[in-house]
N, CA and C atoms as an extended XYZ file, in Angstrom:
579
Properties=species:S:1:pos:R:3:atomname:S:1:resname:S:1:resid:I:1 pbc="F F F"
N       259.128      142.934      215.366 N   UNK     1
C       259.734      142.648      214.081 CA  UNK     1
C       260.930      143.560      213.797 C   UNK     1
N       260.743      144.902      214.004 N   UNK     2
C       261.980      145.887      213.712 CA  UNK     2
C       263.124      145.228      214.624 C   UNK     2
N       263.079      144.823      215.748 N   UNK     3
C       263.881      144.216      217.097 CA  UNK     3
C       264.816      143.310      216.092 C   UNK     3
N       263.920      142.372      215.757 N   UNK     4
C       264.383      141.230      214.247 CA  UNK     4
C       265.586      142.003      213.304 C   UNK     4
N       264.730      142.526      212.901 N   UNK     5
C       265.465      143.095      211.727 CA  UNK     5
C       266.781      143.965      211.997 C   UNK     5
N       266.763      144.469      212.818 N   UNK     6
C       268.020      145.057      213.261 CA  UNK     6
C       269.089      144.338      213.699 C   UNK     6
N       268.811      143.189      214.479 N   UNK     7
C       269.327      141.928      214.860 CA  UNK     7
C       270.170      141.605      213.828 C   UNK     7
N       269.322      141.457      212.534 N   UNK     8
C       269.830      140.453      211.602 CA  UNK     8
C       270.821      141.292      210.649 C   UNK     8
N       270.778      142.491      210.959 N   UNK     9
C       271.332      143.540      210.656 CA  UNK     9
C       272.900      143.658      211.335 C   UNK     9
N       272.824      143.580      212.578 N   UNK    10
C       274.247      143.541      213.459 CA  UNK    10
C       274.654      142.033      212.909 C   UNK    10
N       273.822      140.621      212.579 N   UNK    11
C       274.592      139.817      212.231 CA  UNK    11
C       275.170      139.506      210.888 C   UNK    11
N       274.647      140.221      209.828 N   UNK    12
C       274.696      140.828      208.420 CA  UNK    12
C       276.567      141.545      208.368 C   UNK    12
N       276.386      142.656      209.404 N   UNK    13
C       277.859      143.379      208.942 CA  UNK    13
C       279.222      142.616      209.942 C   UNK    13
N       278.535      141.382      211.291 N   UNK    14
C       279.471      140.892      211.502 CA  UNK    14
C       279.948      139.588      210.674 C   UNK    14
N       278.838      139.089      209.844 N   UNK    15
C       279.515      138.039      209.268 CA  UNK    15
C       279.668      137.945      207.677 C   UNK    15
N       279.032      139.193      207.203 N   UNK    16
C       279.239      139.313      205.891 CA  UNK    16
C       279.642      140.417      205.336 C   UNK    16
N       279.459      141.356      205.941 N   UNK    17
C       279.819      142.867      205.552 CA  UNK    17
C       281.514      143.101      205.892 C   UNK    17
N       282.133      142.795      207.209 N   UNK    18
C       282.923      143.099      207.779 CA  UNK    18
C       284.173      141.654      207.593 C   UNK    18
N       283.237      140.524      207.053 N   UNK    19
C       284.704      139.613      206.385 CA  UNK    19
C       284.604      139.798      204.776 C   UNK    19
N       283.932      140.817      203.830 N   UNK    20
C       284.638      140.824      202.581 CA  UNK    20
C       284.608      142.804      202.466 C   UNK    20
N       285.604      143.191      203.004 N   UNK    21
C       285.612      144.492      202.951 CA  UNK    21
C       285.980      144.884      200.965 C   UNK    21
N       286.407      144.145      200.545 N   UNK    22
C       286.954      144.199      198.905 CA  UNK    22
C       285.542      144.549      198.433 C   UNK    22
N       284.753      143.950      198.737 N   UNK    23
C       283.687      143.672      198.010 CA  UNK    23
C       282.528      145.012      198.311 C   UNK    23
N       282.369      144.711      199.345 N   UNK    24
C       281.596      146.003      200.185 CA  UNK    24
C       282.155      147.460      200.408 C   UNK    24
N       283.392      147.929      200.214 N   UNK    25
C       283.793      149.485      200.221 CA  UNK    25
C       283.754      149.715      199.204 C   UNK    25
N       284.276      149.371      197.924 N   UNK    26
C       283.912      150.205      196.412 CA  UNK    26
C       282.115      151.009      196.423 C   UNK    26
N       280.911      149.747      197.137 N   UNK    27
C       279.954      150.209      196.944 CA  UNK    27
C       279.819      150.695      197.348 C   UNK    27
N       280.195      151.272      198.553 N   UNK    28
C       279.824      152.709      199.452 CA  UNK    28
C       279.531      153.711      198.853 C   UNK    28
N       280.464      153.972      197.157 N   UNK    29
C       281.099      155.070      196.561 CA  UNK    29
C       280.105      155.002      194.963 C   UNK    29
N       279.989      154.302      194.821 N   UNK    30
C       279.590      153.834      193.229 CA  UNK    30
C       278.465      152.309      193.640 C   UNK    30
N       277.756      152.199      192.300 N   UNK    31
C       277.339      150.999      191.951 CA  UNK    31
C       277.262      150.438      190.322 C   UNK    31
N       277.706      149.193      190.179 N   UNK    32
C       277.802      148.629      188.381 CA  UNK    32
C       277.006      147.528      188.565 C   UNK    32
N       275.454      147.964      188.673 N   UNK    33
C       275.145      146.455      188.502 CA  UNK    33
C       275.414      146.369      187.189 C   UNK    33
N       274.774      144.511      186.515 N   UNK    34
C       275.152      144.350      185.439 CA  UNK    34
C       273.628      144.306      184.775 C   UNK    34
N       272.509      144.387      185.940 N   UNK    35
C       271.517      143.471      185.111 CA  UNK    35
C       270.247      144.605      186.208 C   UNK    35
N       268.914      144.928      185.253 N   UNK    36
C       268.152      145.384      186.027 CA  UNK    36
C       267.298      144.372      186.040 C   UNK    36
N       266.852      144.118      187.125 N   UNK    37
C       265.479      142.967      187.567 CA  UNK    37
C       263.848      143.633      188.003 C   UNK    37
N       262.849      143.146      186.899 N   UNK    38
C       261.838      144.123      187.832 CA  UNK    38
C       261.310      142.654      187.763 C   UNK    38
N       260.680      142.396      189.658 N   UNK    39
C       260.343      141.587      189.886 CA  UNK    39
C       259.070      141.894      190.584 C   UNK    39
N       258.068      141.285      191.778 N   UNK    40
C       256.884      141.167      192.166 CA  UNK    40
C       257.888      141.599      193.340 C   UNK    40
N       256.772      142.136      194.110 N   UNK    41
C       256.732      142.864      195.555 CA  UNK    41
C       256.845      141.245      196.513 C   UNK    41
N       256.192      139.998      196.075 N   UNK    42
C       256.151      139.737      196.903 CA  UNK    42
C       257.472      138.911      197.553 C   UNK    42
N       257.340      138.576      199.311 N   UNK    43
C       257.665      138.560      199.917 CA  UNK    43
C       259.185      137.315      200.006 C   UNK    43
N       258.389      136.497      199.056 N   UNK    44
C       259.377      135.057      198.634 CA  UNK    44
C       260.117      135.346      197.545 C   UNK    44
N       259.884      136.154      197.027 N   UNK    45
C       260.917      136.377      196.141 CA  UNK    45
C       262.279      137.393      195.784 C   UNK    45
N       262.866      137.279      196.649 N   UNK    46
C       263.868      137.960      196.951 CA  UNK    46
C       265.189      137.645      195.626 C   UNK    46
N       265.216      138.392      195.101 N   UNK    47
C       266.183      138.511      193.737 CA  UNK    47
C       267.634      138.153      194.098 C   UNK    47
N       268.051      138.695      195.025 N   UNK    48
C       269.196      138.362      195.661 CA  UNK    48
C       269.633      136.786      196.034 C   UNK    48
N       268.676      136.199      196.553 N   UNK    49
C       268.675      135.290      197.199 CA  UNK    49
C       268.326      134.032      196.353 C   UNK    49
N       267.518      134.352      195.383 N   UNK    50
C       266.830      133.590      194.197 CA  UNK    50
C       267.801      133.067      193.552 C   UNK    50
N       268.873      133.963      193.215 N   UNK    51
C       270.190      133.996      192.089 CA  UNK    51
C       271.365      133.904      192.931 C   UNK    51
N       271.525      133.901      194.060 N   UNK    52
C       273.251      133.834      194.395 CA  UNK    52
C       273.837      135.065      193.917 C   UNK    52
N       273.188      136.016      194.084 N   UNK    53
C       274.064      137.536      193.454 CA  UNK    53
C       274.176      138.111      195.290 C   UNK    53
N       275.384      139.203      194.959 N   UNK    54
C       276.165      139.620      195.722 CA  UNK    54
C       275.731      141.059      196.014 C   UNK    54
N       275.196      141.545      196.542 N   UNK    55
C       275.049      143.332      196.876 CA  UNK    55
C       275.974      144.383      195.600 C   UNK    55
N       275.200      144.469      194.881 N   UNK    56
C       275.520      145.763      194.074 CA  UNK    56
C       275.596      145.185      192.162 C   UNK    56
N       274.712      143.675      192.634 N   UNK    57
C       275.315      142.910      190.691 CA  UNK    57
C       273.715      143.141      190.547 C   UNK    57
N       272.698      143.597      190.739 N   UNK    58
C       271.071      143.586      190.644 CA  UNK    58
C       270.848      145.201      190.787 C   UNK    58
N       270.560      145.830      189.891 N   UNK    59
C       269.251      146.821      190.026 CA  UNK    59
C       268.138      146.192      190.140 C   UNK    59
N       267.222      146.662      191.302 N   UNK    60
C       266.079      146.033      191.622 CA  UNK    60
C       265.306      147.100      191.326 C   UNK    60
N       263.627      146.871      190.781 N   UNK    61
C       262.355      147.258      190.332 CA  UNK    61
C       261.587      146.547      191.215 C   UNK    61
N       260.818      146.689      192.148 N   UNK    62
C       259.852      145.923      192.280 CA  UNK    62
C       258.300      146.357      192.905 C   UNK    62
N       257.287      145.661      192.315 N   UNK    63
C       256.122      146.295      192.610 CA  UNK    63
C       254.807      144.967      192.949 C   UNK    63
N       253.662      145.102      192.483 N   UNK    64
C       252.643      143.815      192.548 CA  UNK    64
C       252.685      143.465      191.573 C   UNK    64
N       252.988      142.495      191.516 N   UNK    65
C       252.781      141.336      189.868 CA  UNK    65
C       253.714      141.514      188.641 C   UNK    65
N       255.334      142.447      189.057 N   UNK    66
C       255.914      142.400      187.967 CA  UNK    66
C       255.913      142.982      187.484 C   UNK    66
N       254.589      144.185      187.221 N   UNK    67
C       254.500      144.981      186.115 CA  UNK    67
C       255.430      145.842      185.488 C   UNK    67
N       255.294      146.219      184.242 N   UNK    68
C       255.861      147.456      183.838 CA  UNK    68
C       254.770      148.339      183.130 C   UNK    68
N       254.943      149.389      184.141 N   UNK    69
C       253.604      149.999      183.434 CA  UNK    69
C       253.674      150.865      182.291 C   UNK    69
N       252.748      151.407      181.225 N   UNK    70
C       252.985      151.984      179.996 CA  UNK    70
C       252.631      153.525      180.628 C   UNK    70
N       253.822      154.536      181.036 N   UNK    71
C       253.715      155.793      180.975 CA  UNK    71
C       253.077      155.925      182.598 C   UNK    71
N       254.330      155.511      183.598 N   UNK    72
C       254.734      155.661      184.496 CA  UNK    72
C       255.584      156.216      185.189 C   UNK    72
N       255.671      157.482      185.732 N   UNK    73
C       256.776      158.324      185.586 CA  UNK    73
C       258.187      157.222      186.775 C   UNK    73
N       257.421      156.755      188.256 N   UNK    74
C       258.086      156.206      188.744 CA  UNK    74
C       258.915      154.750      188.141 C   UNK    74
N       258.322      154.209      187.125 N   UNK    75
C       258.767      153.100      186.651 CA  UNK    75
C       260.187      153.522      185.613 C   UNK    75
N       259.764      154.555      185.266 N   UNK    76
C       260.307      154.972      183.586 CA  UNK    76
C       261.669      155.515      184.280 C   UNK    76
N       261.671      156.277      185.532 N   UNK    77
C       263.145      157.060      186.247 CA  UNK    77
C       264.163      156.043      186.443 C   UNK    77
N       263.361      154.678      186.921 N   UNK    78
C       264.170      153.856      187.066 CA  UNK    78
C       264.707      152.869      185.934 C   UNK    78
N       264.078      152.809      184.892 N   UNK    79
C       264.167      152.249      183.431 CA  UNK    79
C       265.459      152.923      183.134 C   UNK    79
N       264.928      154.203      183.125 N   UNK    80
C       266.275      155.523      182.079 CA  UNK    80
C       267.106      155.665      182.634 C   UNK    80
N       267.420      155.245      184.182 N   UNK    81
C       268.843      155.739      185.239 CA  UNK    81
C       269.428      154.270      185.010 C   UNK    81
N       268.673      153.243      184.975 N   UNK    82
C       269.337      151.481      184.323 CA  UNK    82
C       269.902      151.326      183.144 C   UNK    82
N       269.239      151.902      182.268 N   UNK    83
C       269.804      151.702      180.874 CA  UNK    83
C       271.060      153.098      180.832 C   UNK    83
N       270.110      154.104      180.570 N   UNK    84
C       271.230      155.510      180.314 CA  UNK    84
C       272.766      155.963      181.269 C   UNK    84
N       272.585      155.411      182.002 N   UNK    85
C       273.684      155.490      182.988 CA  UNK    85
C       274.312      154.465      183.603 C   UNK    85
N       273.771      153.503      184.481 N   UNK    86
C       274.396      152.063      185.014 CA  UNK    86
C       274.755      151.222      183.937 C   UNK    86
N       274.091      151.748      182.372 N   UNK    87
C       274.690      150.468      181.178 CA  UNK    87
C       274.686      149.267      181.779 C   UNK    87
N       272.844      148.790      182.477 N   UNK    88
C       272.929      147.673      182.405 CA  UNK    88
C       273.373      146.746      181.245 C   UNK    88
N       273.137      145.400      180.996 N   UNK    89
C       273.426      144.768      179.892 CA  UNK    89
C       272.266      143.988      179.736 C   UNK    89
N       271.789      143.619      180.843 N   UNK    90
C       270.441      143.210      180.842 CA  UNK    90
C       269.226      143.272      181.364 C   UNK    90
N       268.369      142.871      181.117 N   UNK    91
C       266.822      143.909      181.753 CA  UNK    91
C       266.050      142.238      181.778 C   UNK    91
N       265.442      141.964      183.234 N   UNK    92
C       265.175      140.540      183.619 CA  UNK    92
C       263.701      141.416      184.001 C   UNK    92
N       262.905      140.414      183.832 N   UNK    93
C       260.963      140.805      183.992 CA  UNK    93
C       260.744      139.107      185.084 C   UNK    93
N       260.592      138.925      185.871 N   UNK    94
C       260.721      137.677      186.691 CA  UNK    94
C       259.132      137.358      187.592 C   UNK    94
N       258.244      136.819      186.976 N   UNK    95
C       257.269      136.257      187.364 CA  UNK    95
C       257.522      135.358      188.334 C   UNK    95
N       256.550      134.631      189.174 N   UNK    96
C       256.605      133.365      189.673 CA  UNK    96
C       255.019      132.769      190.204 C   UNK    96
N       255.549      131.897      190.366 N   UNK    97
C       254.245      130.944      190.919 CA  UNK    97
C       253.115      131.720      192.552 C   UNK    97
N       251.929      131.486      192.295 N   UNK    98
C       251.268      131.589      193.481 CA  UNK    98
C       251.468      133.088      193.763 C   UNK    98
N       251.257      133.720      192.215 N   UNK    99
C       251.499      135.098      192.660 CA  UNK    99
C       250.184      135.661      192.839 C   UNK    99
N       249.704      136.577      193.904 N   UNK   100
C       248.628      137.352      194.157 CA  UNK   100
C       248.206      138.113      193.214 C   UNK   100
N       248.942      139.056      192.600 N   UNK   101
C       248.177      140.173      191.593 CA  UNK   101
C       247.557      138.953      190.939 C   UNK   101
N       247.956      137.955      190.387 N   UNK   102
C       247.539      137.380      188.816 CA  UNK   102
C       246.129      136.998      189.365 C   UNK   102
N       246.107      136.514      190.725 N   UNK   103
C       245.067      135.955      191.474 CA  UNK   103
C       243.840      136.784      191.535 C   UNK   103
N       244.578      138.240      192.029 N   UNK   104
C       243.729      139.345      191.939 CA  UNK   104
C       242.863      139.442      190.795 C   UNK   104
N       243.442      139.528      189.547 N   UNK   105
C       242.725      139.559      188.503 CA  UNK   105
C       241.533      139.133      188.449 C   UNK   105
N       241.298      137.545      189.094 N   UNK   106
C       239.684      136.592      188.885 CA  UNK   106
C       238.737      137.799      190.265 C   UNK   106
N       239.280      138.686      191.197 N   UNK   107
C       238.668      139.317      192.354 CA  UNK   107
C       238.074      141.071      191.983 C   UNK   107
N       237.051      140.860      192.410 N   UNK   108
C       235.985      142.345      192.672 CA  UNK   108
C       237.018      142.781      193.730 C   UNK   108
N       237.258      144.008      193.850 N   UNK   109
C       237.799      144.432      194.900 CA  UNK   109
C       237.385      146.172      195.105 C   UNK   109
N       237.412      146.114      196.470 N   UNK   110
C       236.973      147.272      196.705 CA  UNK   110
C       238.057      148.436      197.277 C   UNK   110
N       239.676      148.067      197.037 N   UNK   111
C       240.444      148.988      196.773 CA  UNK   111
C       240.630      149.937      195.988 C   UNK   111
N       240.778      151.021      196.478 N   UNK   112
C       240.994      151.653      195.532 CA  UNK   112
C       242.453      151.952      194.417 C   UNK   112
N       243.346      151.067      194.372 N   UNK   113
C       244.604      151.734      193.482 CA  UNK   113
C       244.996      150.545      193.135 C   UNK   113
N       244.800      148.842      193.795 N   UNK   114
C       245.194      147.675      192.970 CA  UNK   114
C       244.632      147.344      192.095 C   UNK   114
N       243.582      147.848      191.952 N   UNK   115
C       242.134      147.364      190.991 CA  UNK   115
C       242.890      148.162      189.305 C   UNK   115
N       243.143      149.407      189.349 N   UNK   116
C       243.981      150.062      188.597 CA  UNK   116
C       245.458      149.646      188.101 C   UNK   116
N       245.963      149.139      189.060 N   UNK   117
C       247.360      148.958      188.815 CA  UNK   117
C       247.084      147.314      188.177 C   UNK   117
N       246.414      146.645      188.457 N   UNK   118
C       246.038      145.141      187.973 CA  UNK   118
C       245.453      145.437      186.242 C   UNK   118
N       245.108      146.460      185.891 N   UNK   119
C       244.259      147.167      184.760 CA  UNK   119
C       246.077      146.219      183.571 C   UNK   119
N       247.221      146.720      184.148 N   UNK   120
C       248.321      146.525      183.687 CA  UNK   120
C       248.672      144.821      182.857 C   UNK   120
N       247.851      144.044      183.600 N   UNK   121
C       248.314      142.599      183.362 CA  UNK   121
C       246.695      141.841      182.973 C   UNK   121
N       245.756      142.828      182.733 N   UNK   122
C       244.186      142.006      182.256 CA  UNK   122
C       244.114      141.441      180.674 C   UNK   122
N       245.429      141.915      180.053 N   UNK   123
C       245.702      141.744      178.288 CA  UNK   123
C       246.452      139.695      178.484 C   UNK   123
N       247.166      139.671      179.827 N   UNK   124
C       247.696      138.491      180.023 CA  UNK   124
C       246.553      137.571      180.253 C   UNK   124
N       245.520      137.303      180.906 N   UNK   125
C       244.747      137.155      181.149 CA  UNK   125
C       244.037      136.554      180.087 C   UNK   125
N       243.556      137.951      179.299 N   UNK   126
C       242.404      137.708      177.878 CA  UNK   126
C       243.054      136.555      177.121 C   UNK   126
N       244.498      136.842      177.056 N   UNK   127
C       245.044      135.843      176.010 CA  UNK   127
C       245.495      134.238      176.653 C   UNK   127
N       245.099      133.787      177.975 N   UNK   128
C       245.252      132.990      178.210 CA  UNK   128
C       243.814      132.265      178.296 C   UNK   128
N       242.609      133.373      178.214 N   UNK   129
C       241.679      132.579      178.568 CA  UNK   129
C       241.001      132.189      176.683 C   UNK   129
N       241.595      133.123      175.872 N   UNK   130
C       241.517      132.753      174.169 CA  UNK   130
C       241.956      131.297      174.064 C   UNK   130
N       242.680      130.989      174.673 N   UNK   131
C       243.869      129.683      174.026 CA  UNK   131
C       243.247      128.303      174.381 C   UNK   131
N       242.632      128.684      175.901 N   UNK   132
C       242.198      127.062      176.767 CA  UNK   132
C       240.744      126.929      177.027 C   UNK   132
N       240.313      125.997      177.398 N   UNK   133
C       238.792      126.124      178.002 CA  UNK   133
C       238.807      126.418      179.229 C   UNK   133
N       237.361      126.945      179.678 N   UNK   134
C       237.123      127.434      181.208 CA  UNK   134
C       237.420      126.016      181.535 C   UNK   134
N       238.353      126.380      182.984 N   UNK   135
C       238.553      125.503      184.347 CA  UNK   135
C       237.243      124.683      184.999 C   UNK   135
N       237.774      123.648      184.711 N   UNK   136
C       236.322      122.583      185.376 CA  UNK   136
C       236.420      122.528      186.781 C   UNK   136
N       238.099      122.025      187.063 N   UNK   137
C       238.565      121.532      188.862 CA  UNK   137
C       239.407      122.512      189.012 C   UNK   137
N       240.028      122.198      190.547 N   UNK   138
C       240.920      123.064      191.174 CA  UNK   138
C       242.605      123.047      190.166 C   UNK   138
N       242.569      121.953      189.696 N   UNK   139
C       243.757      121.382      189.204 CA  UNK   139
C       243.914      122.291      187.874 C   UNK   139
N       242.836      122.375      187.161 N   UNK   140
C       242.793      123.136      186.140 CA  UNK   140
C       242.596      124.469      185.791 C   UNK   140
N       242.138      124.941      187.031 N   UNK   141
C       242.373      126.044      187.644 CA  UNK   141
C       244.042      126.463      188.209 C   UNK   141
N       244.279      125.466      188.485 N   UNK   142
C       245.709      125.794      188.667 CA  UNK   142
C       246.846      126.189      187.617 C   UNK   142
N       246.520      125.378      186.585 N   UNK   143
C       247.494      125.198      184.820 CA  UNK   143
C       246.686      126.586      184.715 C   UNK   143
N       245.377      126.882      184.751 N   UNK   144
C       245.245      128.656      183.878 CA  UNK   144
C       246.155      129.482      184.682 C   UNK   144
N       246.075      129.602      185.877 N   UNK   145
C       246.624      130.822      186.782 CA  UNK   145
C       248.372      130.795      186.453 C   UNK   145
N       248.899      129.555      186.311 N   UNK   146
C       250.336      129.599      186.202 CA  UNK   146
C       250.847      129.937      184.700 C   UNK   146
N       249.227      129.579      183.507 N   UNK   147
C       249.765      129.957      182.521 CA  UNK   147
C       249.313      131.143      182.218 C   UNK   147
N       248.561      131.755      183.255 N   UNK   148
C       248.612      134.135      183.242 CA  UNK   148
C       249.780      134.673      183.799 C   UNK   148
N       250.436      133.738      185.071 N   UNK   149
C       251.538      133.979      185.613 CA  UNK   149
C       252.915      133.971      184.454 C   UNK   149
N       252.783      133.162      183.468 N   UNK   150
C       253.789      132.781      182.814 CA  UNK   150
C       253.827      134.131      181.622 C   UNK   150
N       252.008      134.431      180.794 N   UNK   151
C       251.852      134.908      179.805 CA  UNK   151
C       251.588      136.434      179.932 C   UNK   151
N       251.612      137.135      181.661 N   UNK   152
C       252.195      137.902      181.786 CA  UNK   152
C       253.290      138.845      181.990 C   UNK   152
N       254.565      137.814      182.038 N   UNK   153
C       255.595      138.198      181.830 CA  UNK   153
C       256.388      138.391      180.428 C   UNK   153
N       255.353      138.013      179.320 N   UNK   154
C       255.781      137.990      178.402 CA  UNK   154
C       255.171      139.242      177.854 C   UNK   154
N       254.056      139.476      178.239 N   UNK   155
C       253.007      141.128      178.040 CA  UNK   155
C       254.186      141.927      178.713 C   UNK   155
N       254.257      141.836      179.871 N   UNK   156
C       255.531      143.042      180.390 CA  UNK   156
C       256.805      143.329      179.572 C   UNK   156
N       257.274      142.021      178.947 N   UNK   157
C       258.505      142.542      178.261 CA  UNK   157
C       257.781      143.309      176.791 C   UNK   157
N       256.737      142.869      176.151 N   UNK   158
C       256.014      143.760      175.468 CA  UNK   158
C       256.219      145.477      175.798 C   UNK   158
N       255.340      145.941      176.959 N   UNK   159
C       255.383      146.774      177.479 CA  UNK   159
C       256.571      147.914      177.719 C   UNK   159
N       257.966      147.053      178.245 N   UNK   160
C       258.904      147.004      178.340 CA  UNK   160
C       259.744      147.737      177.030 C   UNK   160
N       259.328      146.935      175.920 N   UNK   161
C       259.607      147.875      174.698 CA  UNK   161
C       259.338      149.118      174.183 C   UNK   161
N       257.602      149.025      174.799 N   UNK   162
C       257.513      150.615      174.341 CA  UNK   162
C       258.572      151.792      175.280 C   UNK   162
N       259.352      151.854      175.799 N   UNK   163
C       259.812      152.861      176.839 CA  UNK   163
C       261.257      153.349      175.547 C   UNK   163
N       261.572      154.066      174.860 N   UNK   164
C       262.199      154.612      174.109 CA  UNK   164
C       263.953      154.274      174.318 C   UNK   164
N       264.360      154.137      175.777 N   UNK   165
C       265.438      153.754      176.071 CA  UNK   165
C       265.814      152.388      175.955 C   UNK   165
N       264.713      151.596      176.364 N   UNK   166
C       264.934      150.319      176.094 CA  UNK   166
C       264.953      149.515      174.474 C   UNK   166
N       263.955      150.153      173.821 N   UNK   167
C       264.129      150.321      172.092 CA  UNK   167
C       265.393      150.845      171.570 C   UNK   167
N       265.981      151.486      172.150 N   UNK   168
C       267.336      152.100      171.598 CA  UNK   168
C       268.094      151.315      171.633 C   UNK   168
N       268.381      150.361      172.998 N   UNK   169
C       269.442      149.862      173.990 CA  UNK   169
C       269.338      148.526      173.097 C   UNK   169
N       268.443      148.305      173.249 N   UNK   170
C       268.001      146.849      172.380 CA  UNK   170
C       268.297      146.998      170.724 C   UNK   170
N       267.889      147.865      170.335 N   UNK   171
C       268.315      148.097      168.910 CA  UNK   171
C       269.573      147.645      168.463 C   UNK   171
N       270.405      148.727      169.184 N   UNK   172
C       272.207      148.703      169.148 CA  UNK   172
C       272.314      147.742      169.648 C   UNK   172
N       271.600      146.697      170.362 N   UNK   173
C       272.010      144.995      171.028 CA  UNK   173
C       273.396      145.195      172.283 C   UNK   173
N       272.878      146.626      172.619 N   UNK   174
C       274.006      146.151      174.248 CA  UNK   174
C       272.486      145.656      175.428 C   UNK   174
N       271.796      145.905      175.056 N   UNK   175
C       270.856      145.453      175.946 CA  UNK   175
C       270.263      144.264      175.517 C   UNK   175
N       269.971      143.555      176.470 N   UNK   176
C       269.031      142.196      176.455 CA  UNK   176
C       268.342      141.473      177.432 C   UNK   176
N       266.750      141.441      176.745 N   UNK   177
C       265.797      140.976      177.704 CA  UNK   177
C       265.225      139.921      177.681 C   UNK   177
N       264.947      139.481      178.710 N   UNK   178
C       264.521      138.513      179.275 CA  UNK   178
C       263.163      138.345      180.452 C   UNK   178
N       263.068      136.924      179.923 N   UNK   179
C       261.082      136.916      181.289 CA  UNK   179
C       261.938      135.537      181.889 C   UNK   179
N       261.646      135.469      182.640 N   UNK   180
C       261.940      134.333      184.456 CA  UNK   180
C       261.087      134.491      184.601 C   UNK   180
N       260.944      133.471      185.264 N   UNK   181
C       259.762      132.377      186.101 CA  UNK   181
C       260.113      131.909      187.411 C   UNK   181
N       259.803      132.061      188.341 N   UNK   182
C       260.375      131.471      189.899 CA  UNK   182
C       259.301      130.587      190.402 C   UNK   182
N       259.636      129.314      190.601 N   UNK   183
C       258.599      128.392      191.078 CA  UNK   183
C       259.233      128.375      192.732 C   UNK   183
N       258.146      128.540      193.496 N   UNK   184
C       258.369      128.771      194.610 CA  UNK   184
C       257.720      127.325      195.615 C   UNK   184
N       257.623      126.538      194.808 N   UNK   185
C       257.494      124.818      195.509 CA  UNK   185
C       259.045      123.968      195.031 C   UNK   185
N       259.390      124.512      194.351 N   UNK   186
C       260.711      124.113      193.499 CA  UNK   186
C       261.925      124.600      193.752 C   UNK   186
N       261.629      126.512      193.689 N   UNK   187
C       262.915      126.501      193.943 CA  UNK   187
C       264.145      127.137      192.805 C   UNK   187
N       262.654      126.451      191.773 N   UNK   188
C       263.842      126.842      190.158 CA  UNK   188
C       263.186      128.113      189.701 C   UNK   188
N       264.277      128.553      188.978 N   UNK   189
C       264.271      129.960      188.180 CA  UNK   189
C       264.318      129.286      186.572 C   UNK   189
N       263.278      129.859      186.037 N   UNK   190
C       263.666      129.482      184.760 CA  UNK   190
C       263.479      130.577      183.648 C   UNK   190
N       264.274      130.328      182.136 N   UNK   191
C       263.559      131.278      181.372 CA  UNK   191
C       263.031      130.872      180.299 C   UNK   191
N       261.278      131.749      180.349 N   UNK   192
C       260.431      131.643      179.703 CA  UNK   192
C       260.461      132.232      178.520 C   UNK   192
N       260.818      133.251      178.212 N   UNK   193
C       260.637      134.528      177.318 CA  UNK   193
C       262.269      134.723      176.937 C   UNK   193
C-alpha cells in the first residue's frame, strides 16, 4: 500500500502540483483557508474531494463520527488556531450516511477509548429514539440510524457553541455555522443544520 501511495504521490506533483505552480507556491509559505470542516475519520469521505476544493481552501478536523468534543484540549487547539488566527469565515460539522460511530452506538464493545469517545454523540441518539417508534424491519432501522446520523450533527454544532471562540466569532457574525450531510450512495452533500 505505501508502494501505492507514493506512486500516486509522484503522479500528484507531475500532473497537478507541477502544472499550477500559482496555486501551489504561495502555500508552501502561508495558508488562508476560508472554511474549517470537522468531518468523520472515515475513509469515503474525503472533504476535498466531496466539494471540488483546491489544497489550502479547507481546514480539516477529523475524527470518528464528527464529533466535537466538550473540553478537549486536542479539538479546542484546532478550533482557536481556525477561528483566532486563519479567520476562518466558516465552521462546517459534516455527517454522512453509513457512518460507523452512529452504528457503534446500538454496540457493547470491548474497546477501550471508542466506547468513551461515542459517550460524545449518545444525547443524538436519546433524541431520536424520543421522536419515533422502535424499528420493526431492516428498512426502519435504516430511517432511525440516518436520522442519529442527521440529529447528530446538529448536537455537534450545539457543542460547537460552547467553545468561547466560536461564541465570540459567531456573536460579531464573521463566523458561520453549518451541519452537512454526505450521502455516500448519492453522492450529494447537503445542508441540514
Amino acid at each position: 500500500m505505501i508502494d501505492k501511495i507514493l506512486e500516486g504521490n509522484k503522479r500528484f506533483r507531475e500532473e497537478d502540483f507541477a502544472k499550477d505552480p500559482e496555486h501551489y507556491g504561495p502555500l508552501a509559505s502561508s495558508q488562508k483557508p476560508k472554511v474549517l470542516w470537522i468531518g468523520c475519520s472515515d475513509s469515503r469521505v474525503d472533504p476535498e474531494r466531496i466539494t471540488g476544493s483546491k489544497a489550502g481552501e479547507i481546514f480539516v478536523q477529523r475524527n470518528i463520527g464528527n464529533i466535537v468534543p466538550v473540553h478537549d484540549w486536542n479539538f479546542a487547539t484546532v478550533l482557536e488556531y481556525a477561528v483566532n488566527h486563519l479567520k476562518v469565515g466558516d465552521i462546517v460539522i459534516c455527517g454522512h450516511s453509513d457512518c460507523g460511530a452512529i452504528k457503534g452506538l446500538d454496540r457493547e464493545s470491548d474497546d477501550a477509548y471508542i466506547p468513551l469517545w461515542l459517550n460524545n454523540a449518545k444525547e443524538a441518539k436519546r433524541r431520536v429514539e424520543c421522536r419515533i417508534p422502535v424499528p420493526q424491519n431492516s428498512e426502519e432501522e435504516k430511517i432511525r440510524r440516518r436520522l442519529i446520523e442527521v440529529e447528530n450533527v446538529g448536537l455537534q454544532l450545539e457543542h460547537l457553541r460552547t467553545y468561547p471562540p466560536v461564541r465570540a466569532a459567531e456573536k460579531e457574525g464573521w463566523v458561520r455555522l453549518h451541519g452537512l450531510y454526505f450521502d455516500l450512495a448519492t453522492g450529494e452533500l447537503k445542508k441540514v443544520f
